[in-house]
LOTIRO-434794 format. One record per residue (C-alpha): residue number from 1; residue in three letters; x, y, z; chain. Coordinates in nm, 2 decimals. Example, Ala and Ser with C-alpha at 12.3 -4.5 7.8 and 13.67 -1.06 7.14 Angstrom:
<nodes>
<k=1; r=Ala; east=1.23; north=-0.45; up=0.78; c=A>
<k=2; r=Ser; east=1.37; north=-0.11; up=0.71; c=A>
</nodes>
This chain:
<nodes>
<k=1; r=Unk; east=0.43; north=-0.13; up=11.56; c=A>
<k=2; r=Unk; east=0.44; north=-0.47; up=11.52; c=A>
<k=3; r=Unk; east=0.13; north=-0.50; up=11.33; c=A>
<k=4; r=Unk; east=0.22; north=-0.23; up=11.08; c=A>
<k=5; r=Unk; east=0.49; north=-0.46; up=10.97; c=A>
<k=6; r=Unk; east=0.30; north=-0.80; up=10.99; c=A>
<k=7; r=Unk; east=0.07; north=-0.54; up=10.71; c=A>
<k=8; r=Unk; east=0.39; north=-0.42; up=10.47; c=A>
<k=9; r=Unk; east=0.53; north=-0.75; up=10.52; c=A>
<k=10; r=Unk; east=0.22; north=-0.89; up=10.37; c=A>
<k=11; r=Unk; east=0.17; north=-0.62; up=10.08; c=A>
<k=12; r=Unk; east=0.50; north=-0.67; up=9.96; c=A>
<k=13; r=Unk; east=0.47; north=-1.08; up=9.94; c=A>
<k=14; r=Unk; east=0.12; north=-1.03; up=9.71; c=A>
<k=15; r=Unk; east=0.15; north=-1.12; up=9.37; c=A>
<k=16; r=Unk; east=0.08; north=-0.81; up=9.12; c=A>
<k=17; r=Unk; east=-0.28; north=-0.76; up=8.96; c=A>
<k=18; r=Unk; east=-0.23; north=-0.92; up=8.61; c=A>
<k=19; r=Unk; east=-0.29; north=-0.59; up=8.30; c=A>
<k=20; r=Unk; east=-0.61; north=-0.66; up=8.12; c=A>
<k=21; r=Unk; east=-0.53; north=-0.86; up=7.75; c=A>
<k=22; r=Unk; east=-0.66; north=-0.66; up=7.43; c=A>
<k=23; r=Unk; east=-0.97; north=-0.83; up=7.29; c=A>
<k=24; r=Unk; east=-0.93; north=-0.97; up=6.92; c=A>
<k=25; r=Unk; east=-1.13; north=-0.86; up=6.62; c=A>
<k=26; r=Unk; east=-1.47; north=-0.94; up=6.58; c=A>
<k=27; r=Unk; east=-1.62; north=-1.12; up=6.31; c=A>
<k=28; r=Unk; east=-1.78; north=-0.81; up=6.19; c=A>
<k=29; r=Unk; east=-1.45; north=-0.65; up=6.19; c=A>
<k=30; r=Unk; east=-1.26; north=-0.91; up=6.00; c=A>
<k=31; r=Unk; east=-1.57; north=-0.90; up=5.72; c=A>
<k=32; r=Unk; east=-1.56; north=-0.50; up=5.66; c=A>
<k=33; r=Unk; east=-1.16; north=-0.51; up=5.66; c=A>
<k=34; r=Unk; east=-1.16; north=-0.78; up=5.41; c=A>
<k=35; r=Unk; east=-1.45; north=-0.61; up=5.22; c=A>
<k=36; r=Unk; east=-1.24; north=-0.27; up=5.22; c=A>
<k=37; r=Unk; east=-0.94; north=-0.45; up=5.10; c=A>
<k=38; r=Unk; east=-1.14; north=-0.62; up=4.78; c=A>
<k=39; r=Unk; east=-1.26; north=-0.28; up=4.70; c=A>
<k=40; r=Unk; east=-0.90; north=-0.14; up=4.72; c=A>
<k=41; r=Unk; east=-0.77; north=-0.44; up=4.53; c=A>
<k=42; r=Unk; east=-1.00; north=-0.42; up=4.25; c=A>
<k=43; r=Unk; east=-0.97; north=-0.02; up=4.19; c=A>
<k=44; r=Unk; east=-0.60; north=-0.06; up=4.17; c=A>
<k=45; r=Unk; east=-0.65; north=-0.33; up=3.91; c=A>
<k=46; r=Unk; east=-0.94; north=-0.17; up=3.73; c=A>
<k=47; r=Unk; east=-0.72; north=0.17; up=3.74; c=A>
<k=48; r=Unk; east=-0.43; north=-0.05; up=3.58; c=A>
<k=49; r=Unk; east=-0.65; north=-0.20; up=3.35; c=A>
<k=50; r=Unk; east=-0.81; north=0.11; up=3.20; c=A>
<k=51; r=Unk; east=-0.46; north=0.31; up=3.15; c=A>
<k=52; r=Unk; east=-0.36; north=-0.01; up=2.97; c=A>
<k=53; r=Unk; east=-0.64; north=0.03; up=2.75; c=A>
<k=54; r=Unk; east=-0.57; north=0.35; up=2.63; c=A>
<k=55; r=Unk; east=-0.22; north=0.32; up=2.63; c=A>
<k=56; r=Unk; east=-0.25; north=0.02; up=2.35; c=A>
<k=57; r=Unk; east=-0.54; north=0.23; up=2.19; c=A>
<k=58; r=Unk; east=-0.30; north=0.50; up=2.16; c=A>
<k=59; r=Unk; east=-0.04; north=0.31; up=2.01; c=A>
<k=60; r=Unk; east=-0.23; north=0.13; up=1.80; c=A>
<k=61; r=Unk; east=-0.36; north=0.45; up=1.65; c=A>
<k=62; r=Unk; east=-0.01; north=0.59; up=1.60; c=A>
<k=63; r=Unk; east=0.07; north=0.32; up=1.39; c=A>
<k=64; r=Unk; east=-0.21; north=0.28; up=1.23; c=A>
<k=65; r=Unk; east=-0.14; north=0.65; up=1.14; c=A>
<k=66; r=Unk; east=0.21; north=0.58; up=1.04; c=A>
<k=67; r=Unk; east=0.15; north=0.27; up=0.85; c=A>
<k=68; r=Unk; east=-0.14; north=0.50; up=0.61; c=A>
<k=69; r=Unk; east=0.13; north=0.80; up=0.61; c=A>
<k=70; r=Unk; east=0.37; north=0.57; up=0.47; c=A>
<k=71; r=Unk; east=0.19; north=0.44; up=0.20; c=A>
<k=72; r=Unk; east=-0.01; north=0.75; up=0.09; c=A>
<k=73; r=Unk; east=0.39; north=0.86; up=0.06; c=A>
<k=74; r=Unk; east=0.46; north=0.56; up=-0.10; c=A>
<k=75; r=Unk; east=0.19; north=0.60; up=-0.39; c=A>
<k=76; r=Unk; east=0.26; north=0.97; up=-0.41; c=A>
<k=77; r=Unk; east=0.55; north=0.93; up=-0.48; c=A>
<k=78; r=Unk; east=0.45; north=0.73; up=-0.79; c=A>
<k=79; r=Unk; east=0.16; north=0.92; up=-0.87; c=A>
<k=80; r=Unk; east=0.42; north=1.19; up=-0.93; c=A>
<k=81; r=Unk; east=0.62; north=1.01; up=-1.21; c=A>
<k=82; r=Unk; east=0.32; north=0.94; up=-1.38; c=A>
<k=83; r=Unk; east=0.34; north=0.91; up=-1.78; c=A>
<k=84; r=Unk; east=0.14; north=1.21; up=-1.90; c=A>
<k=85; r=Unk; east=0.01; north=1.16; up=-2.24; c=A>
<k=86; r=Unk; east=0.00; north=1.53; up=-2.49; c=A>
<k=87; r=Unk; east=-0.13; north=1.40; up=-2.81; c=A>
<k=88; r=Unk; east=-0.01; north=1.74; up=-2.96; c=A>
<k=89; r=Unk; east=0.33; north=1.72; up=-2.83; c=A>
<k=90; r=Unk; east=0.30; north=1.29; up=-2.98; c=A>
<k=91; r=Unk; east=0.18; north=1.43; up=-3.33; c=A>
<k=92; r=Unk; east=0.54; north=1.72; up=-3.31; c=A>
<k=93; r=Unk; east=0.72; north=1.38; up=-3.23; c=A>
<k=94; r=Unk; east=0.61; north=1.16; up=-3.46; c=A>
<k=95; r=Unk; east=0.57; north=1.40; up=-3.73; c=A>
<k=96; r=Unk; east=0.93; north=1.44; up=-3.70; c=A>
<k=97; r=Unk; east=1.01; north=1.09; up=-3.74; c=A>
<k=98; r=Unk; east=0.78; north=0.98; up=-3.96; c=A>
<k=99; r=Unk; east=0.84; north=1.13; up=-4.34; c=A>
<k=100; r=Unk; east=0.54; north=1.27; up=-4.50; c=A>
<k=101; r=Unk; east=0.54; north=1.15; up=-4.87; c=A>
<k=102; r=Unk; east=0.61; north=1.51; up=-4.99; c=A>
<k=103; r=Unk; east=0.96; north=1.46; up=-4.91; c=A>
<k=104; r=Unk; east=0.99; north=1.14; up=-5.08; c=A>
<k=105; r=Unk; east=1.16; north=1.37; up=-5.33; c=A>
<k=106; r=Unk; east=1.41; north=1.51; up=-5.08; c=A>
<k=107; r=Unk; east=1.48; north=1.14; up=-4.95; c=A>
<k=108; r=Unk; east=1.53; north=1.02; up=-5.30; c=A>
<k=109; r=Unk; east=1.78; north=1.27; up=-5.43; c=A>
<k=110; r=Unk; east=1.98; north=1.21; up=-5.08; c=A>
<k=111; r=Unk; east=2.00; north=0.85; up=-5.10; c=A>
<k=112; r=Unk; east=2.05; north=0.83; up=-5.52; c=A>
<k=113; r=Unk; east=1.71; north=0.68; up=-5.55; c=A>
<k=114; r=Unk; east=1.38; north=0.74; up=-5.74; c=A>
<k=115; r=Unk; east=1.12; north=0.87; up=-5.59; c=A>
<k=116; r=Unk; east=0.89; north=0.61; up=-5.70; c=A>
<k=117; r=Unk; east=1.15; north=0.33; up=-5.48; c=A>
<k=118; r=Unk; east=1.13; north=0.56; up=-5.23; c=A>
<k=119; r=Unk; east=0.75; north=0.58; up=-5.17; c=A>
<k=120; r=Unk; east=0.74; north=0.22; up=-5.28; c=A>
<k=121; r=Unk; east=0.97; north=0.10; up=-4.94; c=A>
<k=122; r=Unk; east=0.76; north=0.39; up=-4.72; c=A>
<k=123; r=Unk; east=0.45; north=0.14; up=-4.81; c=A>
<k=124; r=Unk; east=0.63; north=-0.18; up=-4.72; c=A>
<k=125; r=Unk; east=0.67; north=-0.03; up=-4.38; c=A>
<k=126; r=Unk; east=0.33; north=0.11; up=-4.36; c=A>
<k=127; r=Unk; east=0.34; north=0.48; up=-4.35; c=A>
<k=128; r=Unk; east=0.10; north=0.55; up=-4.72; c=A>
<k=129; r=Unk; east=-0.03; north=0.92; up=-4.75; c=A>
<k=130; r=Unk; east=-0.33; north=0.81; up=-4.60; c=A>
<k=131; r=Unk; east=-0.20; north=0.78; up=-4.21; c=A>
<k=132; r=Unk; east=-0.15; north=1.04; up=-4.00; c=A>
<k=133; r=Unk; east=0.05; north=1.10; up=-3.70; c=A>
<k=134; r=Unk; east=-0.17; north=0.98; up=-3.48; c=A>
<k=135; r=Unk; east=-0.28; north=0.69; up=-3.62; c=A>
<k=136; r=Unk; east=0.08; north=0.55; up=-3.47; c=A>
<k=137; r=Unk; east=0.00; north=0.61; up=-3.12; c=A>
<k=138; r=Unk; east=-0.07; north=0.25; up=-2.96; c=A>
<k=139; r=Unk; east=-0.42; north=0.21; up=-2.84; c=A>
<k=140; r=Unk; east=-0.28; north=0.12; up=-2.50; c=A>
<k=141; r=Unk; east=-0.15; north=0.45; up=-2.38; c=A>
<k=142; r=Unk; east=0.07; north=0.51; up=-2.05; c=A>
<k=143; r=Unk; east=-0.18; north=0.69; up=-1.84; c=A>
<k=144; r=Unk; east=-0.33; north=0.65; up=-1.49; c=A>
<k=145; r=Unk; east=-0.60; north=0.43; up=-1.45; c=A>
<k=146; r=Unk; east=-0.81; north=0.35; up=-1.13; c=A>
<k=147; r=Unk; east=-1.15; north=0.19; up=-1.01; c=A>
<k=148; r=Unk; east=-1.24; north=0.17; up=-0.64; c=A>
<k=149; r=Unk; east=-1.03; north=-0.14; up=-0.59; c=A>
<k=150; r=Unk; east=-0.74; north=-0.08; up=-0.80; c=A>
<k=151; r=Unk; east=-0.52; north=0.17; up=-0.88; c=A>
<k=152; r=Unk; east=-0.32; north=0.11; up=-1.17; c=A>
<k=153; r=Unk; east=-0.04; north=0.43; up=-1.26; c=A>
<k=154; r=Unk; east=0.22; north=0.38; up=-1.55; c=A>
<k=155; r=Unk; east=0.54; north=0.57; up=-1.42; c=A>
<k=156; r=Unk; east=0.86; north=0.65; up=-1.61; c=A>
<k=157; r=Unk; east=1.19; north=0.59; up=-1.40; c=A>
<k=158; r=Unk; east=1.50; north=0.48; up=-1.43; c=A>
<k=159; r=Unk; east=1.59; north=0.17; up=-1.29; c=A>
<k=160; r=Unk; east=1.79; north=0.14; up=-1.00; c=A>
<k=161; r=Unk; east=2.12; north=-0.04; up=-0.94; c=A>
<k=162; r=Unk; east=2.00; north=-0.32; up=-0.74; c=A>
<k=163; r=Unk; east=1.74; north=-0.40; up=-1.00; c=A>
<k=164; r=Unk; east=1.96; north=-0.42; up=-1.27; c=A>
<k=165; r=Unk; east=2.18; north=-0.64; up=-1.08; c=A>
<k=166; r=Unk; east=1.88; north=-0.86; up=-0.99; c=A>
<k=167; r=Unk; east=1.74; north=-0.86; up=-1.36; c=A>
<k=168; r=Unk; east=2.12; north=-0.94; up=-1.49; c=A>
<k=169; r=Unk; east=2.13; north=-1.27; up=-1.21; c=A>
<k=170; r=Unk; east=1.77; north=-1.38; up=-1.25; c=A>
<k=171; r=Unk; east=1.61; north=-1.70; up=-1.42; c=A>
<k=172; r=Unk; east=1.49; north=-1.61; up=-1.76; c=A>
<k=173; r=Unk; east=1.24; north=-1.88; up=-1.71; c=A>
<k=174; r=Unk; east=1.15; north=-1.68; up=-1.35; c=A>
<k=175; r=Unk; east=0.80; north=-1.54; up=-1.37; c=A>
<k=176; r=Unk; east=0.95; north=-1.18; up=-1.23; c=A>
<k=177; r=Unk; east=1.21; north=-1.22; up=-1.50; c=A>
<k=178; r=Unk; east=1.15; north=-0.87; up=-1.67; c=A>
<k=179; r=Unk; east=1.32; north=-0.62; up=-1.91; c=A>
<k=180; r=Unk; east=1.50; north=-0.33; up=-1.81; c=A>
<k=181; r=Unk; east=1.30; north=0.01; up=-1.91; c=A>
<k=182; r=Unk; east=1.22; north=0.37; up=-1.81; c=A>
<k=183; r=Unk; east=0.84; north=0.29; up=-1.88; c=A>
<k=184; r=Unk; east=0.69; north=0.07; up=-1.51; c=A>
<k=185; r=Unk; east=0.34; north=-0.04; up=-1.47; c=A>
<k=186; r=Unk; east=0.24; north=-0.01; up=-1.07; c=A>
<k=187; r=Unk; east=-0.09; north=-0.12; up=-0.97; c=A>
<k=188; r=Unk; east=-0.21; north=-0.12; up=-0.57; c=A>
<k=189; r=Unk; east=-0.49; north=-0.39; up=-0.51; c=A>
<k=190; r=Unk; east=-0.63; north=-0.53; up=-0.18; c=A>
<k=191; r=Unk; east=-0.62; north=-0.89; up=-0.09; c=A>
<k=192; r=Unk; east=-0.94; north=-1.03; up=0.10; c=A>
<k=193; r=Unk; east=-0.94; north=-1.30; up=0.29; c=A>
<k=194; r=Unk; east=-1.12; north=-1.61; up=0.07; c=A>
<k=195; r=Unk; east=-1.21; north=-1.39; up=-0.20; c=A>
<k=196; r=Unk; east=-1.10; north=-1.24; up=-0.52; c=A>
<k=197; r=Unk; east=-1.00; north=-0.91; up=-0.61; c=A>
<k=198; r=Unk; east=-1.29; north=-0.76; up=-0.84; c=A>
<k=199; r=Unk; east=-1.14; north=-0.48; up=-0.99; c=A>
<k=200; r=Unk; east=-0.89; north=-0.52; up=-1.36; c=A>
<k=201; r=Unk; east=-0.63; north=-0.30; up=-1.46; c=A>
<k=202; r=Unk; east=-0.65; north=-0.11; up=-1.77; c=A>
<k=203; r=Unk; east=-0.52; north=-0.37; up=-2.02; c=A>
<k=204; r=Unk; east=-0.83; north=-0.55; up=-1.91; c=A>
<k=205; r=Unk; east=-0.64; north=-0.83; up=-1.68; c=A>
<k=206; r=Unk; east=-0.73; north=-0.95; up=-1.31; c=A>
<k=207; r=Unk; east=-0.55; north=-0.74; up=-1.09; c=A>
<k=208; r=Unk; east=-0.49; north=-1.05; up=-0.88; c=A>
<k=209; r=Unk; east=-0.52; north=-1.40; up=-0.85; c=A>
<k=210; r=Unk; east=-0.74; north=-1.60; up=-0.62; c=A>
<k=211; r=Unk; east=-0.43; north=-1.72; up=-0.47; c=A>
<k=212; r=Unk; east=-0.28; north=-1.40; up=-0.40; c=A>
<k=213; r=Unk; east=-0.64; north=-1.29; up=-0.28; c=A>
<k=214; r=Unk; east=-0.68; north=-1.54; up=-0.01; c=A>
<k=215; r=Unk; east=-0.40; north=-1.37; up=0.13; c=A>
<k=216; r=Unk; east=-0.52; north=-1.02; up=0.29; c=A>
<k=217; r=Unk; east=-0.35; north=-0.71; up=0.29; c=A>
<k=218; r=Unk; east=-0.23; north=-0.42; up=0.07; c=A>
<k=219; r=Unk; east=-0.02; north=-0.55; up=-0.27; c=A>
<k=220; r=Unk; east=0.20; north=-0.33; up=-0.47; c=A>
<k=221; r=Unk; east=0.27; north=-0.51; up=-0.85; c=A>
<k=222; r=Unk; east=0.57; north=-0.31; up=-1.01; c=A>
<k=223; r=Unk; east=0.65; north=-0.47; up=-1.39; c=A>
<k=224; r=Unk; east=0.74; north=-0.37; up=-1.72; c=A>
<k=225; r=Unk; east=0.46; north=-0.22; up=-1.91; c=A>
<k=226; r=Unk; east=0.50; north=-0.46; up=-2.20; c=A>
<k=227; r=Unk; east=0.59; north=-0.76; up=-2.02; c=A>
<k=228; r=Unk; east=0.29; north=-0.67; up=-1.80; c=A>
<k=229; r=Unk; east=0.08; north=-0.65; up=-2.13; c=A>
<k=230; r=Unk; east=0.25; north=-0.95; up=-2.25; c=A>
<k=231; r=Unk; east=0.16; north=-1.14; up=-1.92; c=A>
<k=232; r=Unk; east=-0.19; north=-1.02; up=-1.95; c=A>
<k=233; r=Unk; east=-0.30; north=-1.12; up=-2.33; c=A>
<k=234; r=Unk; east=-0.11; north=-1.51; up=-2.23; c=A>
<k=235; r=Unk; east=-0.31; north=-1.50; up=-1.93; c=A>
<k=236; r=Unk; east=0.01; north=-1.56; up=-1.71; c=A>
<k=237; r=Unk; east=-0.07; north=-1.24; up=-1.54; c=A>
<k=238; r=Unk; east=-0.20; north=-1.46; up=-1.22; c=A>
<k=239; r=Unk; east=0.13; north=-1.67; up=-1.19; c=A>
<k=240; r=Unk; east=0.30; north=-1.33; up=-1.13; c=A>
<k=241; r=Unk; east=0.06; north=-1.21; up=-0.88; c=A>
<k=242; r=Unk; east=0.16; north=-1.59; up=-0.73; c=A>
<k=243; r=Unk; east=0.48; north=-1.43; up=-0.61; c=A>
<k=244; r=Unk; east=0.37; north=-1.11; up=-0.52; c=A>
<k=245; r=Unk; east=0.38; north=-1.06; up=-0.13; c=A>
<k=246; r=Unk; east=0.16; north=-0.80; up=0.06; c=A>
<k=247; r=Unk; east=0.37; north=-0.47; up=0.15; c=A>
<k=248; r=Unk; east=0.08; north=-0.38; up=0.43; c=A>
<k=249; r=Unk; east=-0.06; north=-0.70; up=0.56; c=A>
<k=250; r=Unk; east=-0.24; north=-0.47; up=0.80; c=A>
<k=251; r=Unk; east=-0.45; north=-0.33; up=0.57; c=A>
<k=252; r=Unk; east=-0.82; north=-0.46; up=0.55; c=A>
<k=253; r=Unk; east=-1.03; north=-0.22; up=0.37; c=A>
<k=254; r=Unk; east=-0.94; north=-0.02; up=0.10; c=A>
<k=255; r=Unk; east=-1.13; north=0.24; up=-0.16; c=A>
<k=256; r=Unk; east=-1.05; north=0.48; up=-0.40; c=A>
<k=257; r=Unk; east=-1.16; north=0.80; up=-0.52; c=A>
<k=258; r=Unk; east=-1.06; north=1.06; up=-0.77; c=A>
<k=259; r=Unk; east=-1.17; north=1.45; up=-0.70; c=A>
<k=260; r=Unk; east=-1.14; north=1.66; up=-1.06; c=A>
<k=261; r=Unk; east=-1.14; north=2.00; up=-0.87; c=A>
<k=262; r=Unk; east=-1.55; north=1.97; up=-0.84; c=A>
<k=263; r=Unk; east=-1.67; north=1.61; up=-0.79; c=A>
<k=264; r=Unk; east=-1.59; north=1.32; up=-0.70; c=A>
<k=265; r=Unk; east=-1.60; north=0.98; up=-0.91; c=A>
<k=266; r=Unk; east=-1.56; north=0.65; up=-0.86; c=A>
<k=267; r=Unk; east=-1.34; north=0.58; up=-1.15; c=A>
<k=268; r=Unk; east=-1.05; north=0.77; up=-1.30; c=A>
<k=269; r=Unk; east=-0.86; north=0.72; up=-1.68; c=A>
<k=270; r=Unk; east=-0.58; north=1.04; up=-1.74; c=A>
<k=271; r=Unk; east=-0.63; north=1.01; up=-2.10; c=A>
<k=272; r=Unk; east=-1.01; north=1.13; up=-2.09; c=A>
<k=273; r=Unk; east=-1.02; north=1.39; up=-1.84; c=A>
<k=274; r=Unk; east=-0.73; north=1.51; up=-1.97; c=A>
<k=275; r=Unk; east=-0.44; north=1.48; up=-1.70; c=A>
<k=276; r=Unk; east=-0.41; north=1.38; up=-1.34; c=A>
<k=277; r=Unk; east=-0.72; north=1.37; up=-1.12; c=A>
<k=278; r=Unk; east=-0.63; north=1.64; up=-0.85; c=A>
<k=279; r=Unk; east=-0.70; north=1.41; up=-0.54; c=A>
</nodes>
């Protein structure tokens, strides 16, 4: 009996077995996570990086589109109020404002005259019996005009409110200074970068200077048709362009073509073919 408890006595005065510690990682271990966690890493960012890409690539399409939407609108909408020249319908007008010398007679007895003083002051302002009708339309006619670089469209519209109030307090010395009228000359021309635009407008002028060239993007010039001829025969047609600032800096390249219903061409003019170029 008494050894049995000299035994528990001793069991119960031994210190516990100590629990076996958990071994750290390896080397090879550390290697392969931090080789799975570059792998991870760099799928997440490559995943990020691609829907980034075609996000912007979208984006940039959809304005892109927008942009050419809004100015294919844009010249549309002055395509439309193009100046269509009828020499038939010219000839009815001017035939009936311009008096034919058989009614120098008619003329004469109305105004108490002879009919001699009568023709006599009809040859001072240069309508003898030898001109016709059409011999008073102006060589430049309002028409549409267009190359691959430049589209040039004379369009009759009214002018709008904030123009006249603009034309009524500009600078007569201004080069944009310009006369109220009906009758506008629009021309669309491309700016490039260090070079000049090579295309003229259809009284034969520069459509821009090398000023406004070196400037790139889409230009929109909207004048007067006289003062625009005037500007052109002094040669102060560049000085305009000067001022002129690009409605589509965006724009880089730029072409035109005209489609007749059969082919297409490279250049247009309304008068010869007759009317409006279809596309």
């Amino acid at each position: 009996m008494t050894s049995i408890f000299h035994k528990a006595k001793r069991c119960r005065g031994r210190p516990p077995a100590p629990l076996p510690s958990r071994s750290a990682f390896t080397l090879l271990e550390m290697l392969l996570a931090l080789g799975l966690s570059a792998v991870v890493i760099g799928a997440i960012a490559m995943a990020v990086d691609i829907h980034w890409r075609v996000l912007d690539a979208g984006r940039r399409d959809v304005e892109e589109a927008q942009l050419a939407r809004a100015i294919l609108c844009r010249m549309a909408d002055d395509i439309r109020g193009a100046v269509q020249y009828d020499p038939q319908q010219a000839e009815k007008l001017l035939g009936k404002v311009v008096p034919s010398p058989t009614d120098a007679g008619s003329l004469a007895s109305a105004a108490g005259l002879s009919t001699a003083e009568v023709q006599s002051a009809m040859s001072e302002m240069g309508t003898d019996s030898s001109e016709t009708p059409a011999s008073w339309v102006p060589p430049s006619i309002p028409a549409l005009y267009g190359s691959t670089d430049v589209l040039q469209v004379d369009v009759s519209r009214l002018p709008r409110l904030d123009q006249i109030s603009a034309a009524v307090e500009a600078d007569s010395l201004s080069p944009l200074a310009q006369h109220l009228t009906d009758v506008q000359s629009i021309a669309y021309y491309l700016g490039n970068d260090g070079t000049t635009v090579s295309g003229e407008s259809a009284d034969g002028s520069a459509a821009a200077s090398s000023d406004t060239a070196s400037r790139g993007g889409l230009f929109r010039r909207q004048l007067d048709r006289a003062v625009t001829a005037w500007a052109a025969e002094q040669g102060t047609l560049s000085n305009i362009d000067i001022h002129l600032e690009p409605i589509a800096p965006e724009v880089v390249r730029l072409e035109f073509s005209y489609y007749d219903g059969a082919n297409w061409y490279s250049e247009c003019d309304s008068v010869a073919a007759g009317g409006l170029p279809t596309a």
